[in-house]
N, C-alpha and C positions, 0 to 999 in steps of 0.2 A: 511778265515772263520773258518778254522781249532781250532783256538786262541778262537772265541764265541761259537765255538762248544761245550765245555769241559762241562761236566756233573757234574763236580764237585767247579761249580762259586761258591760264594758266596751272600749271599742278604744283608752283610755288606757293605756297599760301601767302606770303608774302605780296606776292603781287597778282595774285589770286585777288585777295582784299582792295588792292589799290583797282582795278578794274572793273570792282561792285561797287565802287566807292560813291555812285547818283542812288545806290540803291539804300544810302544811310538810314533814313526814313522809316524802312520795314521793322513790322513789329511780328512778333507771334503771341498769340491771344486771342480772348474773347473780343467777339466783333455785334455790332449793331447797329442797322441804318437806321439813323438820324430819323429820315419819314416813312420809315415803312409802320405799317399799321397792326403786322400779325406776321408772324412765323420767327423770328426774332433775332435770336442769338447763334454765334457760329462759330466756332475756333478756326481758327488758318493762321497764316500769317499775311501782310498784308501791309496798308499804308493808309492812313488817313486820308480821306480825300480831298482836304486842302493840301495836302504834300506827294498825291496820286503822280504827277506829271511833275514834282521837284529834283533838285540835282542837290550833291553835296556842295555847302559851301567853296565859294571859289574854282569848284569843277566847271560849271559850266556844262553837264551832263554829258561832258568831252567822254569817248572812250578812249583807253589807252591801253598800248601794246608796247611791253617790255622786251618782247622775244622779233627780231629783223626777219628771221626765217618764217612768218607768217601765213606768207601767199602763198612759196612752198610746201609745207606742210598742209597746207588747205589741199591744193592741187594734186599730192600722194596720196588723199586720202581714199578718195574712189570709192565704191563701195563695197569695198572689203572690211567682213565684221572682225575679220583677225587687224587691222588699224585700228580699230575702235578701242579696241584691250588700249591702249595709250601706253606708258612707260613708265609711271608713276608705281613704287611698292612702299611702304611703310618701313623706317627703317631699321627694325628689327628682320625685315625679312629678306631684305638684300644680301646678297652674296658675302661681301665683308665683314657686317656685324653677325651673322647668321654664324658663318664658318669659325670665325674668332673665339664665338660663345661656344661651338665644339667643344675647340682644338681646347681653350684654356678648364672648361671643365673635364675634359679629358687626362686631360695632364694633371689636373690637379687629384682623381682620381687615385691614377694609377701611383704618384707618388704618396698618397695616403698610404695606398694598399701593399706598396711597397716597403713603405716603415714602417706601419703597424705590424710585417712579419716577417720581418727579418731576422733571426738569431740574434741580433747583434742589438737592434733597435725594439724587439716585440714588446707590444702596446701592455700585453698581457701581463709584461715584468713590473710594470710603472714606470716610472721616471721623476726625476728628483723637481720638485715645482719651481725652484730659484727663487721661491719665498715664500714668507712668513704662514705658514697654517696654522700655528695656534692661534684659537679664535679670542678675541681682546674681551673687556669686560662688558664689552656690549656684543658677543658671540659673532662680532663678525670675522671669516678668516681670510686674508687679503690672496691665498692662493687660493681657496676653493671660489673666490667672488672672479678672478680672474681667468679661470679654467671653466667656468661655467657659464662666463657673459662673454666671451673671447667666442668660444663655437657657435652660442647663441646666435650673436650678432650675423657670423660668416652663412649661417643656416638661414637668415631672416633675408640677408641679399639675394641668397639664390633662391629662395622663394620670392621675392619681390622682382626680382632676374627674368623668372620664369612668367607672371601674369603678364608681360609686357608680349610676348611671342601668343599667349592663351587668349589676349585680348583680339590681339590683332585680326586674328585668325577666327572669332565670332565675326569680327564686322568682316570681312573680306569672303567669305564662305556663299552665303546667298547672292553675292553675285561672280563667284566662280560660278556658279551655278549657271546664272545667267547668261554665263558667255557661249553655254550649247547649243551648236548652231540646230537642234532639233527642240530647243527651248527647255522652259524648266516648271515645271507646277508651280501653281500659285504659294502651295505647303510648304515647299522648298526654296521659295528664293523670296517673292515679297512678303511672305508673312513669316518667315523667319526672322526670331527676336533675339538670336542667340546674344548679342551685345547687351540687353537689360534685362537677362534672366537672371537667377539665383545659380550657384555652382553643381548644385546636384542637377537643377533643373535643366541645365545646360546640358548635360551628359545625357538625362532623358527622352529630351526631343531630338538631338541632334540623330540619337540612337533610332527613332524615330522614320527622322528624315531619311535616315542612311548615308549620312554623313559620320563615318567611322572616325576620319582624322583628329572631327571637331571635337566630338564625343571623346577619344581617348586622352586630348592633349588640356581638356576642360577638366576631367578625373583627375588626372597626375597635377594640373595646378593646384587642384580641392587639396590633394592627400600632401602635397608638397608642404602645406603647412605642420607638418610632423618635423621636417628638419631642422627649426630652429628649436624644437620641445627636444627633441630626442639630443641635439647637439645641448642645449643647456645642461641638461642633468647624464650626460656620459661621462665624466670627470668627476672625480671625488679624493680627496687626499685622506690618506688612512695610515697607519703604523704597519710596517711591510714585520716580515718574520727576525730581521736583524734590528730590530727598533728602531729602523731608518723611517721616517713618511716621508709616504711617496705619494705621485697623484696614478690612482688607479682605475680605469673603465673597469665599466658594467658589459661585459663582452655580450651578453644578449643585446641591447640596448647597440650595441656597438656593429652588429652584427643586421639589424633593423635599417642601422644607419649605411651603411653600405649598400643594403640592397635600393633606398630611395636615390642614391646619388649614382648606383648605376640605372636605375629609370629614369632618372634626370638627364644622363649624357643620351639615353634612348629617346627620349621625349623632344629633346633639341634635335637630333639627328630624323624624328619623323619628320620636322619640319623643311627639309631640303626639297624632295622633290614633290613636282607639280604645283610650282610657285609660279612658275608662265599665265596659270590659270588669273590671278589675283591681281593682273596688271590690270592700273586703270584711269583713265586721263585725269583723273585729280583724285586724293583724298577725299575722304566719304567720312572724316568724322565731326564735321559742321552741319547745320541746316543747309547753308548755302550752296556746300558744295556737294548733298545728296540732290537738292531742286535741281541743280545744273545737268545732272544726268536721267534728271526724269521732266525736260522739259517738252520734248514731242509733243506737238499735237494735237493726236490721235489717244495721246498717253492723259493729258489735259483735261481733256472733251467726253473722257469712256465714262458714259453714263455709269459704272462698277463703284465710283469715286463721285458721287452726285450724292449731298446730302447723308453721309454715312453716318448710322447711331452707333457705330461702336463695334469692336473687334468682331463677334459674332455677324453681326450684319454683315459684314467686310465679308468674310468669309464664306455665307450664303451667296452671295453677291457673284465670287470667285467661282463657286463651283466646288468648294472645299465641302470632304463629309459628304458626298452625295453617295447612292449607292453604286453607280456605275461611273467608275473613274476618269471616263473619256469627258465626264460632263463638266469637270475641272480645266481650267483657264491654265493656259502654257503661255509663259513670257519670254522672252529674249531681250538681251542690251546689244546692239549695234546700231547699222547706221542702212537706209533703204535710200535707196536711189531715187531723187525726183522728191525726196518729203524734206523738210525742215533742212534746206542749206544742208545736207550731208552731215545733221547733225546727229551724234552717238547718244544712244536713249535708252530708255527701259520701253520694251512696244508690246502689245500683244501681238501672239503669234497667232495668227488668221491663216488660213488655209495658202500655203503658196509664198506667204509671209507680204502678201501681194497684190492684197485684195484694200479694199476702200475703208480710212481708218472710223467709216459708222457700223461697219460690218462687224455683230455681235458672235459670228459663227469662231469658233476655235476648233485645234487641235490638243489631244493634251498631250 
């Protein structure tokens, strides 16, 4: 653990990677020692112990630091949990891809809603296709294929657009949580799974948790797959009243379609504030780089994580499900003065936050 211990990782993955690089070795799996006699098997992750104390070829089990300002950065750290948040966001949720997904589905928006009701331009009149509708001998028609895989397509990006913000926001949730400096229930931040649930199921627990954000932006991902249906079959070429065909919407249909893409410019605009919360010294969607933030100690050592059969255990364990809530385990991520090289963790929260990390007593 020595190797995710280092104070001085990276939130580049890039060179995130190049500074595990002694840690090549590690596997995750089933595990078994060689002489034991009885108790047997164990999932972790881990190293064979002919390669326990190995280095990546040619390393030399050197560490290496990409970033000069090092010592700096060490020294500002103090033990302030508002440091610990680090600087690292995902980059959907940064300021410029964030504001841009807006601005441009905004605009896109409003000049939809624009021309479809204009005097001049209404969707409602049709509009001439620029090609061929009469369907050939094998009934395909090159306008109606065109008008109906054309919106499809546009409907399928902003739906594929949108899970990329709805992702994000599963993994980075449970430890907003965490960053409360009066801590956070075991229910709400380490045993939250919103990143490998199911889409309904997601809306369920989060609703749960009381995590409204999660919950409503997990919905709107689920239901968003309507726009590329609803966009495929809005367009239809038919024979207008003067024997012109034209391509004409289904204005119900049309009408549906409008209301999900103003939930979509809504659903992007929930995502603005209270993004401070989700800062965090590196990405959290690797193995390596979830260990790195739960290497403490005291975090290590918590008899809670000794031998565990399985999510229910866990949870007994925790304190979860009891009948009186106080008997539930509160955790916190920062960084305590005097423990682990000042380093930022997932800790339990013990009375004071202050107390000796064998001490089973919590707050919730």
């Amino acid at each position: 653990m020595s190797s995710y211990r280092r104070s001085d990782l990276a939130e580049d993955a890039k060179v995130f990677k190049s500074q595990l690089r002694e840690r090549w070795f590690d596997r995750l799996g089933y595990w078994k020692a060689e002489d034991a006699t009885a108790g047997g098997i164990w999932y972790t992750i881990g190293a064979p112990p002919d390669q326990g104390s190995g280095s990546a070829p040619g390393s030399m089990g050197k560490r290496v630091s990409n970033d000069p300002s090092i010592d700096v950065k060490e020294a500002a750290l103090g033990n302030s949990m508002e440091n610990a948040r680090g600087k690292y966001l995902p980059l959907p949720l940064r300021n410029g891809p964030l504001l841009a997904s807006i601005a441009v589905t905004f605009l896109l928006l409003a000049a939809l809603i624009v021309v479809s009701f204009l005097p001049q331009t209404r969707l409602e009149d049709g509009f001439l296709p620029g090609l061929n509708a009469r369907p050939d001998r094998n009934a395909f028609s090159p306008a109606n294929f065109v008008f109906s895989f054309a919106p499809a397509m546009a409907g399928m990006v902003l739906f594929l657009h949108f899970q990329v913000f709805d992702q994000s926001l599963r993994i980075l949730q449970p430890w907003a949580d965490l960053h409360d400096v009066n801590g956070s229930p075991a229910s709400r931040s380490l045993l939250a799974d919103y990143a490998a649930c199911l889409p309904l199921q997601v809306t369920w627990r989060a609703l749960r948790n009381g995590h409204w954000r999660v919950a409503v932006i997990s919905l709107l991902a689920t239901l968003f797959i309507s726009i590329p249906v609803l966009g495929g079959g809005l367009l239809m070429a038919l024979t207008g009243p003067n024997r012109t065909v034209r391509m004409y919407p289904s204005m119900p249909v049309f009408g549906v379609l409008l209301a999900f893409l103003v939930l979509y410019v809504g659903g992007l605009c929930l995502m603005v504030p209270g993004r401070r919360q989700f800062l965090l010294p590196r990405p959290v969607t690797s193995v390596a780089g979830i260990i790195s933030l739960c290497s403490a100690e005291e975090l290590i050592q918590d008899a809670a994580f000794r031998s565990v059969r399985g999510r229910r255990d866990l949870e007994n364990r925790l304190g979860v499900g009891r009948d009186d809530s106080r008997d539930e385990s509160s955790w916190f991520f920062g960084i305590v003065l005097g423990r682990d090289r000042q380093l930022a963790s997932i800790r339990r929260m013990n009375n004071f936050t202050e107390k000796l990390p064998n001490s089973s007593r919590s707050i919730a």
